[in-house]
VEXMI-436672 format. One line per 5 residues: number of its first residue (from 1); their letters; for each residue x, y, z of N, C-alpha, C, CB. Coordinates in steps of 0.02 Angstrom, whole numbers, plus 32768, in hexadecimal, padded with zeros to 4 digits. Each point is the difference from the previous one (the first is absolute). Glycine has a CB too. Example, Ala and Ser with C-alpha at 12.3 -4.5 7.8 and 13.67 -1.06 7.14 Angstrom:
// residues 2
1> AS> 8294 7EE4 8186 7FD3 803B 8000 802D 803C 8000 7FA1 7FC5 803E  804D 8070 7F9E 802A 803B 8003 7FD9 8037 8025 803B 7FE0 7F94
//
This chain:
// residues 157
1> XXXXX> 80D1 7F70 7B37 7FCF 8011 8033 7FCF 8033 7FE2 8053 7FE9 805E  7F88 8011 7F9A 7FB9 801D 7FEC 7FE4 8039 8033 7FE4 7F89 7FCC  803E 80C2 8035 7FE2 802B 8037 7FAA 8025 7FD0 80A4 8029 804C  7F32 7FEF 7FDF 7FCB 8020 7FEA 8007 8039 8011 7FC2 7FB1 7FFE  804E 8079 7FCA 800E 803E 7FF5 7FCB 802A 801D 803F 7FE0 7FA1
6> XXXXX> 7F81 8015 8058 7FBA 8015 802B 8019 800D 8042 7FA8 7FB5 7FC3  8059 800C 805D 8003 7FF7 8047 8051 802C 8010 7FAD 7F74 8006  807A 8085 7FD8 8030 8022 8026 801C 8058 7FE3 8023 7F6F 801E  7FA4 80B5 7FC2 7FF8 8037 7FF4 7FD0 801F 8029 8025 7FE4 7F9E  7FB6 7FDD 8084 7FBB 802D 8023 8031 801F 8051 7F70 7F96 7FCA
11> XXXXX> 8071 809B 8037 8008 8012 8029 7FC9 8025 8053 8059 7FF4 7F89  7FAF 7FEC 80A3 7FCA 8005 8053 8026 8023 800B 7FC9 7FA1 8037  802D 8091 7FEC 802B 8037 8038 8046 7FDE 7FEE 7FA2 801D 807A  8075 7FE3 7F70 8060 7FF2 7FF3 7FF4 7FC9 7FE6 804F 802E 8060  7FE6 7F8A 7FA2 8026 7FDA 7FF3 7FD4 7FC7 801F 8070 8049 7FF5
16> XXXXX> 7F3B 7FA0 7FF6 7FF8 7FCC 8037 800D 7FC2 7FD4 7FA5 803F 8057  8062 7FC0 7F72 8010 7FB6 7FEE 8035 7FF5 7FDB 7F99 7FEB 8004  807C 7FE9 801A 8043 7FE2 7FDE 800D 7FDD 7FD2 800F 8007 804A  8026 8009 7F75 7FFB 7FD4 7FC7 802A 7FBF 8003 7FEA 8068 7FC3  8037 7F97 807B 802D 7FD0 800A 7FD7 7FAB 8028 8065 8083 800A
21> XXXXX> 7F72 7FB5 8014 7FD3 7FD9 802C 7FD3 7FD7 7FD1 8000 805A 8060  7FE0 7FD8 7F69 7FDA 7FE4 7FC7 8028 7FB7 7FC0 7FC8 8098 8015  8087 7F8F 7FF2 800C 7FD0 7FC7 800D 7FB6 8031 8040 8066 7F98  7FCC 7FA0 80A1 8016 7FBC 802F 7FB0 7FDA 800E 807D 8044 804F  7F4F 7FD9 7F95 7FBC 7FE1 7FF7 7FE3 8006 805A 8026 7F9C 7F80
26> XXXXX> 7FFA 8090 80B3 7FDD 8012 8027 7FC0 8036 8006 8066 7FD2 8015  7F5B 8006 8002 7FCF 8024 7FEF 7FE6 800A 8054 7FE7 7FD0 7F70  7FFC 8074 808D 7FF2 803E 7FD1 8053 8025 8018 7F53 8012 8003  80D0 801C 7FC5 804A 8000 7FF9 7FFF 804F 8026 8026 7FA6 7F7D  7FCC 8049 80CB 8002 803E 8022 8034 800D 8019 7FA5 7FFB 8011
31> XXXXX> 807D 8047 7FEE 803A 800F 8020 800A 8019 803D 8010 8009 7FA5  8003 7FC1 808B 7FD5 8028 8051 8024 8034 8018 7FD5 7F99 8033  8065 805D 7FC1 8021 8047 803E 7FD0 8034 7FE2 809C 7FF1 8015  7F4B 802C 7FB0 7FE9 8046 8008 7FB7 7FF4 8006 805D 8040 7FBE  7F90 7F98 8054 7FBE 7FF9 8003 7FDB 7FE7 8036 8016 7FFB 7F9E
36> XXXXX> 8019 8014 80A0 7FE9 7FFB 803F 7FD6 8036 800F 805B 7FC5 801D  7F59 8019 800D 7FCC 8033 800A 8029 8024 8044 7F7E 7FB7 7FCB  807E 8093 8046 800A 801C 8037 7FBC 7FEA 8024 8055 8062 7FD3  7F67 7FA9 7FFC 7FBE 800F 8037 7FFD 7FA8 802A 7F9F 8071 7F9B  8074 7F6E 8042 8010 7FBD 8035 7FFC 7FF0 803A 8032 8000 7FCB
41> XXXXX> 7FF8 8036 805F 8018 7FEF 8042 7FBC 800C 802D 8088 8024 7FEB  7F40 7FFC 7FFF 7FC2 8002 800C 7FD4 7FD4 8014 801A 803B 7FC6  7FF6 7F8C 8012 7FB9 7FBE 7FD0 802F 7FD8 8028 7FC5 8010 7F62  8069 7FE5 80B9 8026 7FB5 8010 8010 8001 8055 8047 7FF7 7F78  7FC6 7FD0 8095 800F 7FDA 803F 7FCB 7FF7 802D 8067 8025 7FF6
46> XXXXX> 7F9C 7FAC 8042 7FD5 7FF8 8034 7FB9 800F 7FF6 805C 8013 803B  7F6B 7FCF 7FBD 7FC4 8027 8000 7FEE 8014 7FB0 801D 8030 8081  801B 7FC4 7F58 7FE9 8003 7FBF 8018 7FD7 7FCD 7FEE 8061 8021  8044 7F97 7FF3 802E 7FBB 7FD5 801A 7FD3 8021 8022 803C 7FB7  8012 7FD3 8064 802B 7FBA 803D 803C 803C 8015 7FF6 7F5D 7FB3
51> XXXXX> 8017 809A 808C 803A 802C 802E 803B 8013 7FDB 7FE3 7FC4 8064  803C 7FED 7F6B 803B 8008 7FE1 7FFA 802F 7FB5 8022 7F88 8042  7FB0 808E 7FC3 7FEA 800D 7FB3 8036 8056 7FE9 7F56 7FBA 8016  80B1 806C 801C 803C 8030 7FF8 8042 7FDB 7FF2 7FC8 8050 8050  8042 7F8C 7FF0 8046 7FE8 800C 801A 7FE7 7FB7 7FE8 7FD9 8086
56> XXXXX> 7FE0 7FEF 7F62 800F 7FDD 7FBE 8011 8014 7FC3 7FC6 7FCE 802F  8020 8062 7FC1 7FD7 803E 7FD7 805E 8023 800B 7F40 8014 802C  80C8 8000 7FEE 8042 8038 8011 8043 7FD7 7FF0 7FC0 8045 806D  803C 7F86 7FAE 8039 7FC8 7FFC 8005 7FDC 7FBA 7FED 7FE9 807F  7FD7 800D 7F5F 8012 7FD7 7FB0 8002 8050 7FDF 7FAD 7F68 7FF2
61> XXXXX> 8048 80B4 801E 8012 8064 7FDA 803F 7FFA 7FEE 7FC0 8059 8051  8057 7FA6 8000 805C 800C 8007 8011 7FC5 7FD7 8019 8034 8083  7FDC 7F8C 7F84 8026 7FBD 7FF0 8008 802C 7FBD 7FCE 7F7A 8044  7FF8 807E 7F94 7FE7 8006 7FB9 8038 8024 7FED 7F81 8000 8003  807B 8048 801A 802F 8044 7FD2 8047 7FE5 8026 7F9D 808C 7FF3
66> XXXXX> 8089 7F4F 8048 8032 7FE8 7FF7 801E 7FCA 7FBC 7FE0 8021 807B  7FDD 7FCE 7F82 8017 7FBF 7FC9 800F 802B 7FCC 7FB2 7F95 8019  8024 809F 7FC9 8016 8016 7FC3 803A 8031 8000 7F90 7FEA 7FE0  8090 801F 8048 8032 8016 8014 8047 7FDC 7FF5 7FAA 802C 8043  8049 7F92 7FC6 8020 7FD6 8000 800E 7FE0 7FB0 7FD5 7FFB 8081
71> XXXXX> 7FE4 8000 7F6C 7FF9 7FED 7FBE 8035 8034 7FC5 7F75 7FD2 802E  8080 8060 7FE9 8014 802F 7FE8 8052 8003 8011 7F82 8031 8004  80A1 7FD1 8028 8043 7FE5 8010 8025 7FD0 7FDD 7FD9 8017 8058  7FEE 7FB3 7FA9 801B 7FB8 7FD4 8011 8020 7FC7 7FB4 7F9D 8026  802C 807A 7FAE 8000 801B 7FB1 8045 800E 800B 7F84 8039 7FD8
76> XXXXX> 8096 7FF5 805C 8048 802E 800D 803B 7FDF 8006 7FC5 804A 803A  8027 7F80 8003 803D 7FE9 800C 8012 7FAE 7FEF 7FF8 8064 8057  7FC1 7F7D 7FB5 7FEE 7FAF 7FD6 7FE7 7FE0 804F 8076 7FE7 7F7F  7F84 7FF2 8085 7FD9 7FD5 802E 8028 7FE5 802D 7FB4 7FE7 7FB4  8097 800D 8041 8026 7FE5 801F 8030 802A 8032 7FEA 7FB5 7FA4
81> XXXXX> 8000 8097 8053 802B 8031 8014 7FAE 801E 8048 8075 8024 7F60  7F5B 7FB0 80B5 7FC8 8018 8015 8010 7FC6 804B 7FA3 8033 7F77  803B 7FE5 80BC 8014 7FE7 8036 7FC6 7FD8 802C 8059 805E 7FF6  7FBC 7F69 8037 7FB4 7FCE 7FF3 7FB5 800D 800B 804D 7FBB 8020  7FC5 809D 800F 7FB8 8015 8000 7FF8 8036 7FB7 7FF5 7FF8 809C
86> XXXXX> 801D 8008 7F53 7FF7 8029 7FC8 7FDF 7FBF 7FD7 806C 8069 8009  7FA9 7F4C 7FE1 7FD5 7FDA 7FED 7FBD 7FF5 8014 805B 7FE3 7FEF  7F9C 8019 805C 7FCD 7FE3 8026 7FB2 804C 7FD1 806C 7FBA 80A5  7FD2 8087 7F53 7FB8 804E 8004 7FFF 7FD3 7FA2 802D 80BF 806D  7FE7 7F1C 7F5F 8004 7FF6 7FBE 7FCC 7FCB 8007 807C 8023 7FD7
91> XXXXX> 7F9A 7FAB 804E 7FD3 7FCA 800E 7FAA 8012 7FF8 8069 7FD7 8053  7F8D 8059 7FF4 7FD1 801E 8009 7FE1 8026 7FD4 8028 7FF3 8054  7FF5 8046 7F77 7FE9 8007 7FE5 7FE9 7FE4 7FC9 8022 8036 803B  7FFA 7F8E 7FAA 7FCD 7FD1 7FBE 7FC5 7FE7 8028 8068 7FC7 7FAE  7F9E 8010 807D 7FCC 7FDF 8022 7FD8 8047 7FFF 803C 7F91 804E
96> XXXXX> 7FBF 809A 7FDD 7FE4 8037 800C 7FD3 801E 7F9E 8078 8016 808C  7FB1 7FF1 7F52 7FCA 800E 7FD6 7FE6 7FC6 7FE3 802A 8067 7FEB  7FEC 7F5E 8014 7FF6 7FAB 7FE2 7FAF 7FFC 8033 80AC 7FB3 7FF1  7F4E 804B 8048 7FDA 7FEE 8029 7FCE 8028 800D 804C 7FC9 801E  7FD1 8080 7FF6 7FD8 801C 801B 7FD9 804D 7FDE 8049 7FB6 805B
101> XXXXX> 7FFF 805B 7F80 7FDA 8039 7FCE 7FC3 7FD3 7FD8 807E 8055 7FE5  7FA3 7F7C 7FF4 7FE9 7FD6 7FC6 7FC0 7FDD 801F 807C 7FEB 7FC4  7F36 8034 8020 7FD9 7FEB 8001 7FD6 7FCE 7FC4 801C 805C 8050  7FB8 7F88 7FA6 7FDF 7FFB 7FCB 7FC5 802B 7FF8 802D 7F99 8003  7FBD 806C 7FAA 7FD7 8025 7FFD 7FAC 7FF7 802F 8055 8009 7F8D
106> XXXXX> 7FAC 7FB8 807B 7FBC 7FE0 801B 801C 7FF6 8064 7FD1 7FA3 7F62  806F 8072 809F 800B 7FDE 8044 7FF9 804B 8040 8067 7F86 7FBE  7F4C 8053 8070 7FEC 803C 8031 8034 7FF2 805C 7F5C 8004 7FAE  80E5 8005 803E 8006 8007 8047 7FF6 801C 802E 8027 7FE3 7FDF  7FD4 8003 805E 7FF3 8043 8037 8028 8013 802A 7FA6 7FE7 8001
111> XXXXX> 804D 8040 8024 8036 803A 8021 803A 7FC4 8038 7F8A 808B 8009  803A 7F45 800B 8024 7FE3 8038 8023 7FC0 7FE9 7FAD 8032 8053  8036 7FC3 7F5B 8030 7FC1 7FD0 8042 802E 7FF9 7F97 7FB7 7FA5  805C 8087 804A 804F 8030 7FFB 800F 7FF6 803C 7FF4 8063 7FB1  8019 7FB5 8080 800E 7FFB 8026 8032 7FCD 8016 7FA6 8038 7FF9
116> XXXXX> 8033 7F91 7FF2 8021 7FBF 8033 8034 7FFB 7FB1 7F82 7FA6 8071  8085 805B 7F5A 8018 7FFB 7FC6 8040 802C 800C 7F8F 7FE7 7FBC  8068 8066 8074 8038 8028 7FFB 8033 7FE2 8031 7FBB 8068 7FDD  8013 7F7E 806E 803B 7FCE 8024 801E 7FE5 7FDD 7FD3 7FE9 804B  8008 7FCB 7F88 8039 7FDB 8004 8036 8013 7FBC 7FB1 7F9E 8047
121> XXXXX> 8044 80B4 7FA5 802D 8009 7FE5 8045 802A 8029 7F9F 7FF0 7FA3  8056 801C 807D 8015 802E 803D 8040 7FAA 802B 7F56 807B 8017  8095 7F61 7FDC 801D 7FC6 8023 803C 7FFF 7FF0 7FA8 7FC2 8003  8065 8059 7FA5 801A 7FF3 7FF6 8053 8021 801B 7F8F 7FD8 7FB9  8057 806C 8066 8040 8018 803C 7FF2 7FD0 8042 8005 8092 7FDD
126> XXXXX> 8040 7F73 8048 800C 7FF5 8035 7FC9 8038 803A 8085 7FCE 7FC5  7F56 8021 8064 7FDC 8031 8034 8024 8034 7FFA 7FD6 7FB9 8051  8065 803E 7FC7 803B 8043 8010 7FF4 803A 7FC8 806A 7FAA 802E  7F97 803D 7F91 8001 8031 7FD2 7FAC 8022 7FE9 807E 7FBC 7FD9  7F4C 8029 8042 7FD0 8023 8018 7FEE 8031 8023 7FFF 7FBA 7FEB
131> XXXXX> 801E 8090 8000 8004 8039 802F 7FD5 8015 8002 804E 8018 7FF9  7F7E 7FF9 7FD6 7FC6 8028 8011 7FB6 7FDD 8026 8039 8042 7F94  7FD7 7F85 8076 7FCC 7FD1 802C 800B 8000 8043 7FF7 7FB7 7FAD  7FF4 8059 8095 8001 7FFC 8022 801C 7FBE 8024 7FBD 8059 7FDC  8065 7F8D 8060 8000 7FBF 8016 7FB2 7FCF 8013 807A 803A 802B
136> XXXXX> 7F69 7FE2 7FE7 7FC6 7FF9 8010 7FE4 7FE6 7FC4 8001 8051 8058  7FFB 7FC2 7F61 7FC7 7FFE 7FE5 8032 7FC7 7FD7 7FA4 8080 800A  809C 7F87 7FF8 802F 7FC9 7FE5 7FE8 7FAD 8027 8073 806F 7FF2  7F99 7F9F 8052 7FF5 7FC7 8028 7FB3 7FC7 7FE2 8042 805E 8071  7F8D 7FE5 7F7F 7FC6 7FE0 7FF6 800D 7FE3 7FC8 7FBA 8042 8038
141> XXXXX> 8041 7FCA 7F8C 7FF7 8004 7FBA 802F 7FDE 7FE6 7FCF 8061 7FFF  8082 7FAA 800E 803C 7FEA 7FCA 7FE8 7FA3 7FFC 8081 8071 802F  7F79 7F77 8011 8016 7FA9 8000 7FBD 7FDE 7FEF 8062 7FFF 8067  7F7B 8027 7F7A 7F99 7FE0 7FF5 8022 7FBB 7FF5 7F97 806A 7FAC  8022 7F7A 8064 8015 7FB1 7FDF 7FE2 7FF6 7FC3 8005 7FC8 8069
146> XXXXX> 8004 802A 7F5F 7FEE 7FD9 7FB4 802B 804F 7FD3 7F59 7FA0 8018  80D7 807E 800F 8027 8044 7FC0 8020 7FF2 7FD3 8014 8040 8040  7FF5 7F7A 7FBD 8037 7FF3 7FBD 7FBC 7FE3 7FB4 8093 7FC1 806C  7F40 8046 7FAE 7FB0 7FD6 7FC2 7FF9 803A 7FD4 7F9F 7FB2 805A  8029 8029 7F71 7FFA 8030 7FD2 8023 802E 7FD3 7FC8 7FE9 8040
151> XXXXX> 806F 801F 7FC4 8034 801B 7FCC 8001 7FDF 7FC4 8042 801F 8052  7FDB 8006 7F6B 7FFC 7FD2 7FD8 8052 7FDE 7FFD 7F8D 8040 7FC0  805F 7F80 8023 8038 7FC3 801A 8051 8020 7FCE 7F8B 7F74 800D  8078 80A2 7FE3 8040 802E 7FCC 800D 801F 8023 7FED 800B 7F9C  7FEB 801D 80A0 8012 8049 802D 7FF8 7FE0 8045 7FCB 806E 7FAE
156> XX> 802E 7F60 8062 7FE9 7FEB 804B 8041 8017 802C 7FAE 7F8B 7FDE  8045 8091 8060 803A 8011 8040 8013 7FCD 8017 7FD9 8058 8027
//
């Protein structure tokens, strides 16, 4: 695996890019847990983005840093000693950086292509295990119709 010593010496306010992210050829190889904006909660929802845009935003956070939590477990105990939601937060997280970290250099998505991209990664729990979403904003959003399209066919839900 070919890491770039550049890219993973540079350093943004801490730790924003990842060499792991870089050698798995996810681009751009950002490392999100520490690089969540606080000034955010400002610029988003209702009137500026879409209603679910906290809820979503808070919930692939948690999924995310559960998964690597998990990831991190596996190393400990092996995969077979991990329990079926503990797969479902592993699941989530490849798709999750496969899909949704992982951009191309030329590719302009927008807030509300994320968006609908974080649902139908979010599908991949049961409603129930959607805590930080409201019922309400679950009811709307979780069952869209066309959430299983567009993925790539190796990572499809």
């Amino acid at each position: 695996i070919y890491v770039d010593r550049q890219l993973h010496n540079r350093q943004v306010k801490g730790d924003l890019y990842d060499v792991f992210l870089f050698a798995w050829q996810i681009y751009p190889p950002i490392n999100v847990l520490p690089s969540l904006s606080r000034l955010m909660k400002s610029a988003i929802g209702e009137g500026m983005t879409r209603k679910d845009h906290g809820d979503v935003s808070n919930q692939l956070y948690a999924c995310y840093a559960i998964g690597k939590d998990v990831q991190a477990m596996k190393a400990v105990v092996g995969e077979e000693a991990l329990t079926s939601e503990d797969l479902l937060y592993l699941e989530f997280l490849q798709k999750f950086e496969k899909n949704f970290i992982n951009q191309g250099p030329y590719e302009n998505r927008s807030v509300f292509e994320s968006l609908d991209l974080g649902w139908k990664l979010l599908r991949i729990f049961p409603k129930e295990m959607l805590k930080r979403i409201p019922q309400a904003v679950i009811d709307e959003f979780y069952s869209r119709e066309g959430a299983l399209q567009d993925l790539a066919p190796d990572t499809a839900l």
